[in-house]
C-alpha positions as CSV (number, residue, x, y, z in Angstrom):
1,X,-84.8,-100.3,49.4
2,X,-88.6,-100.1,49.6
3,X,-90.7,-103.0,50.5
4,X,-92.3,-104.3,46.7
5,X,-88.4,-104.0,45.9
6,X,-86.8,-106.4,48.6
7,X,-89.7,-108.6,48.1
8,X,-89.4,-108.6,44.3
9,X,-85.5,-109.7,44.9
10,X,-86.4,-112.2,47.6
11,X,-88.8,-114.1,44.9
12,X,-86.5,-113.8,42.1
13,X,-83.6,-115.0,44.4
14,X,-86.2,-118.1,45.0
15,X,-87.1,-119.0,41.2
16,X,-88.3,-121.1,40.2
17,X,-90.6,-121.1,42.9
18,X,-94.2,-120.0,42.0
19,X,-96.4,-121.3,39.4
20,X,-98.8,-119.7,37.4
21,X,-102.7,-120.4,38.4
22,X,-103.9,-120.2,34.7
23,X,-101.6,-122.5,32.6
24,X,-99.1,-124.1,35.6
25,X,-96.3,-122.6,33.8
26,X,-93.0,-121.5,36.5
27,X,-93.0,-118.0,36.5
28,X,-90.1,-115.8,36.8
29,X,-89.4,-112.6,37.6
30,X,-89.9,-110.3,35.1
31,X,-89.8,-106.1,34.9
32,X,-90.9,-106.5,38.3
33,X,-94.2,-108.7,37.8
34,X,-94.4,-112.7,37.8
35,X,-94.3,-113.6,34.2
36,X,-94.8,-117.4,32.8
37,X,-94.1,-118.1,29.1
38,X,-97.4,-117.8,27.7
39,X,-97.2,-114.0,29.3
40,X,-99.9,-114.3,32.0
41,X,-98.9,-111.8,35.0
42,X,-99.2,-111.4,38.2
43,X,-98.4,-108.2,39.8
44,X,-96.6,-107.5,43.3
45,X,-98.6,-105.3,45.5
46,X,-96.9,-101.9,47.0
47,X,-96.2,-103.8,50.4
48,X,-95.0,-106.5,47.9
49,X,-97.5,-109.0,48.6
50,X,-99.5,-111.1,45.6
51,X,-102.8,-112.4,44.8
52,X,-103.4,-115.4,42.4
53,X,-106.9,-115.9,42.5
54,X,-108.2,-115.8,39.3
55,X,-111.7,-113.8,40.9
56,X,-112.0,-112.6,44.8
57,X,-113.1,-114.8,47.4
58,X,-115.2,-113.5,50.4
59,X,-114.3,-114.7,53.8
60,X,-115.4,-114.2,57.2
61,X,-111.8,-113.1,58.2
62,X,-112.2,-109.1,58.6
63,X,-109.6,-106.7,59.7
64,X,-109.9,-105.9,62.9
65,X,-110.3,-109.8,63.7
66,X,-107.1,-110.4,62.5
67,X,-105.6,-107.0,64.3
68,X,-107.3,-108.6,67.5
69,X,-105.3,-111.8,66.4
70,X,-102.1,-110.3,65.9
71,X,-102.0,-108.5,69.5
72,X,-102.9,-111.5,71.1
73,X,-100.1,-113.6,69.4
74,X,-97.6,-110.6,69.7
75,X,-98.8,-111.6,73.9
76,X,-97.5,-115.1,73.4
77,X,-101.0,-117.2,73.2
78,X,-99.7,-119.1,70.7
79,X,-95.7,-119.3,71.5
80,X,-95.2,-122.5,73.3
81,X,-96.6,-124.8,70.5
82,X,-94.8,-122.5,67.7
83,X,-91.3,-123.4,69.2
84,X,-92.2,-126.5,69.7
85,X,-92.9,-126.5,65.9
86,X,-89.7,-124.5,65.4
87,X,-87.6,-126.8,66.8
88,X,-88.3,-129.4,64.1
89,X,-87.0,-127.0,61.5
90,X,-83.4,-127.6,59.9
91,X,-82.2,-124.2,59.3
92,X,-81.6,-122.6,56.1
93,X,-83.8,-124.4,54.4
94,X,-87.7,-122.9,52.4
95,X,-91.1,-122.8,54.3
96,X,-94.6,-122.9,53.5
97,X,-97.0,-121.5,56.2
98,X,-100.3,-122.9,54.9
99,X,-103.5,-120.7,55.7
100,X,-101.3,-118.1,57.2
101,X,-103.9,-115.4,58.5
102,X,-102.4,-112.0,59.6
103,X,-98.9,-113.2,59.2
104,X,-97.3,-113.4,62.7
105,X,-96.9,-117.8,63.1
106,X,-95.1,-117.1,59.7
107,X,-92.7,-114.7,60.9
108,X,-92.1,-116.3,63.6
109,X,-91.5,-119.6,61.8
110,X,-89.1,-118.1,59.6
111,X,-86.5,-116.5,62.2
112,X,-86.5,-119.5,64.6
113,X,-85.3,-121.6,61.9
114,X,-83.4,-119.0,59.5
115,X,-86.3,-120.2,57.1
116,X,-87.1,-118.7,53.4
117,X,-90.4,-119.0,53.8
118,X,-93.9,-118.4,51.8
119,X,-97.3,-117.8,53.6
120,X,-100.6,-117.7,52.2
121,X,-104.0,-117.6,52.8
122,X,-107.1,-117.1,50.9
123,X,-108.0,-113.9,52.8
124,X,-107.3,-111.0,51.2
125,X,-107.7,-108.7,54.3
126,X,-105.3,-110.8,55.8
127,X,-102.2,-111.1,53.4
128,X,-102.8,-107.2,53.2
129,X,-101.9,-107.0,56.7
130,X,-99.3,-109.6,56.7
131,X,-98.0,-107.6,53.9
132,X,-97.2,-104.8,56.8
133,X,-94.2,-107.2,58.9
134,X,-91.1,-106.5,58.4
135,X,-90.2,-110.3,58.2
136,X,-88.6,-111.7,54.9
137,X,-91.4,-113.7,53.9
138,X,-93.4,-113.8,50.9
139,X,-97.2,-113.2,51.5
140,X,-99.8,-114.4,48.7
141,X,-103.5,-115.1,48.4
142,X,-103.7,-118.3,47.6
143,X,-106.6,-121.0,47.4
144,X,-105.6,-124.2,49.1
145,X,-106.8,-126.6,46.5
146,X,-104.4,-125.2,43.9
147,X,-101.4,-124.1,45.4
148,X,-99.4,-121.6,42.8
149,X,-95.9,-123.4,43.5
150,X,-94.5,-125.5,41.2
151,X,-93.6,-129.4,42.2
152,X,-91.1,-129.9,45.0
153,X,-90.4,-126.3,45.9
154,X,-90.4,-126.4,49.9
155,X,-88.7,-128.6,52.6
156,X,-91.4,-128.1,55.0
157,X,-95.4,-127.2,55.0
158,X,-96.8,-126.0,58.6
159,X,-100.1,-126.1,58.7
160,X,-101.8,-124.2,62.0
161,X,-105.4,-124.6,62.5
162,X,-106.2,-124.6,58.5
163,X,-107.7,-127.2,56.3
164,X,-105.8,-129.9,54.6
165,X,-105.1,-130.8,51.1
166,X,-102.9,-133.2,51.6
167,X,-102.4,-134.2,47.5
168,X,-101.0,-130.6,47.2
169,X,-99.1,-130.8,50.1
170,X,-97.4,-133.9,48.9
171,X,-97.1,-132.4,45.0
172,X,-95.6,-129.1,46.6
173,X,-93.1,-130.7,49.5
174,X,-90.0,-132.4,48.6
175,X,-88.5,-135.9,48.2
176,X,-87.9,-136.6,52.5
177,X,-89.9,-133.2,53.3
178,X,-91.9,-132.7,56.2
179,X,-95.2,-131.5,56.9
180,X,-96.4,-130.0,60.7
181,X,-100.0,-129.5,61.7
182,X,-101.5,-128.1,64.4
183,X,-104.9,-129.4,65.4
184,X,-107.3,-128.2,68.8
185,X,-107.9,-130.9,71.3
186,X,-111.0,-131.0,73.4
187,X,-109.9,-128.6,75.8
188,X,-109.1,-125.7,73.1
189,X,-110.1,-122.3,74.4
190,X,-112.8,-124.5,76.8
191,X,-113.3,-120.9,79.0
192,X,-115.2,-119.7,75.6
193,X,-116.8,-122.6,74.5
194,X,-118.8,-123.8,77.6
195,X,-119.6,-120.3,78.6
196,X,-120.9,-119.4,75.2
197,X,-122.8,-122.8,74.3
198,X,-123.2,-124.8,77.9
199,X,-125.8,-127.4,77.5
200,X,-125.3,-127.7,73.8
201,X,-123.5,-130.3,71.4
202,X,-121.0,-126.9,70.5
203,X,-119.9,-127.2,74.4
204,X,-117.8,-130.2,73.4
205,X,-115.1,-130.4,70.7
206,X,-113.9,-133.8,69.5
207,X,-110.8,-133.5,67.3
208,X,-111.5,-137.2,65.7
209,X,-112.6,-136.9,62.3
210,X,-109.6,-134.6,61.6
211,X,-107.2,-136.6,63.4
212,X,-108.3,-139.9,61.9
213,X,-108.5,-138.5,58.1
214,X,-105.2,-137.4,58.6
215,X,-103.4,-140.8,59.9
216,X,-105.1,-142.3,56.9
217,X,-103.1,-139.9,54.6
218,X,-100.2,-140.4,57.1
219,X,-100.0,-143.5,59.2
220,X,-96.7,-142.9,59.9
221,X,-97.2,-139.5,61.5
222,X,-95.9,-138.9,65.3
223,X,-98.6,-136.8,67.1
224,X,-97.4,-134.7,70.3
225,X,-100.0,-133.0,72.6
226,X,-99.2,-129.1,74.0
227,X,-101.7,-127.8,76.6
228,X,-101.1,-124.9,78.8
229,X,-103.5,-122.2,80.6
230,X,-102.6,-118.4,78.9
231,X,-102.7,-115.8,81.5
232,X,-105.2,-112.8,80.4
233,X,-105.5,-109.2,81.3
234,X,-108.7,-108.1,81.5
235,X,-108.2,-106.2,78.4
236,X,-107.1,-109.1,76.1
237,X,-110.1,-110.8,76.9
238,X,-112.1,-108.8,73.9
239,X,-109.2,-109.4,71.7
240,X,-109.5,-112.9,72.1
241,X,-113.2,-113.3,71.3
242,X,-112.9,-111.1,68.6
243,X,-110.1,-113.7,66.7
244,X,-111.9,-116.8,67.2
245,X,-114.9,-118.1,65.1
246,X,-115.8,-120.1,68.3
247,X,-118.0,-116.6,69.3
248,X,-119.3,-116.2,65.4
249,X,-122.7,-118.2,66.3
250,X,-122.8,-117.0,69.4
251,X,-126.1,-115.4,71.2
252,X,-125.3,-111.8,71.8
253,X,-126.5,-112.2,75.5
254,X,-123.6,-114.6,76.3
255,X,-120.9,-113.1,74.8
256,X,-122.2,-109.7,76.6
257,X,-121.7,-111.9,80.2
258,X,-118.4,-113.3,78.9
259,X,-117.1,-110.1,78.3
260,X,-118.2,-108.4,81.6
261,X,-116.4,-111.6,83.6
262,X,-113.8,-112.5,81.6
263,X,-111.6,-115.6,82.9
264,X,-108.5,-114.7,84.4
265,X,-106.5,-117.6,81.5
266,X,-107.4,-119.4,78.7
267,X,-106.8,-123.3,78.2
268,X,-104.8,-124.1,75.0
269,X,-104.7,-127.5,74.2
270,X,-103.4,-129.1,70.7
271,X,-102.0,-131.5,69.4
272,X,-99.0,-131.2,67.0
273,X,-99.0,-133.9,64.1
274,X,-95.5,-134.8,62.3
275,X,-95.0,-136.2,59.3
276,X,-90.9,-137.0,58.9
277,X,-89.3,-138.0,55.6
278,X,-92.4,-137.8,53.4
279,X,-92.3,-140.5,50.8
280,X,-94.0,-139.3,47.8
């Protein structure tokens, strides 16, 4: 069976799951397309993925950025903190990877916990290549202040370095669901930021405003912090800058030096936010 098909029979095997981003209306699986009841459509793409925006959003998020962030999380940069994330996941139960990017936290989310899971993200370069894994996920583009699922349709959100809107994540998660965020600590990928902005204000990252906002939203939330020191290779130093939007701003002089002396590991340090039993 092709791709569009076994995605087509993984979202019908998961109706009612998406709504429609014109009326709100479920939509089911119809002749192959998303269908609600006043007929609006929405079409699966030949690698199966789907798009409800209702016009195209330009991001910053090219493809070979997110190629450069797919090798370096095929190398593990990002493993420790997604088991630890995995762990907290009952099996056999539905996923929503928030702000997904290229696709690979997703995938990996989903066969650590025998997940049905959904990602999305509001880049279309991204969801194409997500669209490429083999995982059983469901890719879509997606804006993050109105999700396209209808009420109570997942058991848990994840939510990896993306914004928050925690309204939709509460209309979208299930009585008792959970929700898991990851959020950078000071000492995130420190090796980049003081080499490409030392004796700036961008040389220092304070995770505050985000924690605090969310707490408010949450009070009840457990917070665990995951720091570790990635080993590089010389060549996955380039990969690395590429991904992050840390070197975006970035005088082209110091991200020359960084590149010709690249650090032999890079410090990841994050905190992991967990919101148990959500009462709606």
């Amino acid at each position: 069976m092709r791709k569009r098909e076994t995605k087509i029979h993984l979202a019908a095997a998961q109706a009612p799951l998406f709504a429609c981003p014109v009326c709100g209306q479920p939509l089911q699986v119809t002749a192959g397309s998303l269908v609600c009841v006043n007929g609006h459509v929405r079409d699966f793409s030949h690698k199966g993925t789907l798009n409800f925006l209702n016009q195209q959003v330009a991001t910053e998020y090219t493809t070979p950025m997110l190629a450069a962030r797919r090798r370096m999380l095929n190398a593990g940069l990002f493993t420790p903190f997604l088991a630890a994330m995995a762990a907290k996941l009952p099996k056999h139960q539905r996923l929503l990877d928030v702000g997904c990017g290229e696709g690979t936290p997703t995938a990996y989310l989903a066969e650590a916990g025998q997940q049905t899971a959904v990602g999305f993200d509001i880049s279309s370069p991204a969801i194409n290549l997500a669209g490429g894994l083999a995982a059983p996920v469901l890719f879509a583009v997606a804006d993050l202040a109105h999700l396209p699922f209808v009420n109570d349709a997942f058991d848990t959100v994840t939510d990896i370095f993306s914004p928050g809107n925690y309204r939709e994540f509460r209309r979208v998660l299930r009585p008792d669901g959970q929700l898991l965020k990851i959020i950078p600590r000071a000492g995130y990928l420190r090796e980049i930021r003081e080499g490409l902005y030392s004796g700036t204000a961008k040389a220092v990252y304070n995770n505050e405003p985000v924690l605090k906002r969310f707490l408010a939203a949450f009070p009840d939330a457990s917070q665990e912090t995951i720091t570790y020191d990635f080993p590089l290779a010389p060549t996955q130093f380039g990969d690395l800058m590429a991904m992050t939007p840390l070197t975006w701003q970035a005088p082209a002089d110091q991200r020359d030096q960084m590149l010709a002396a690249p650090p032999i590991s890079i410090h990841i340090d994050v905190d992991l936010l967990t919101v148990s039993h959500l009462v709606k």
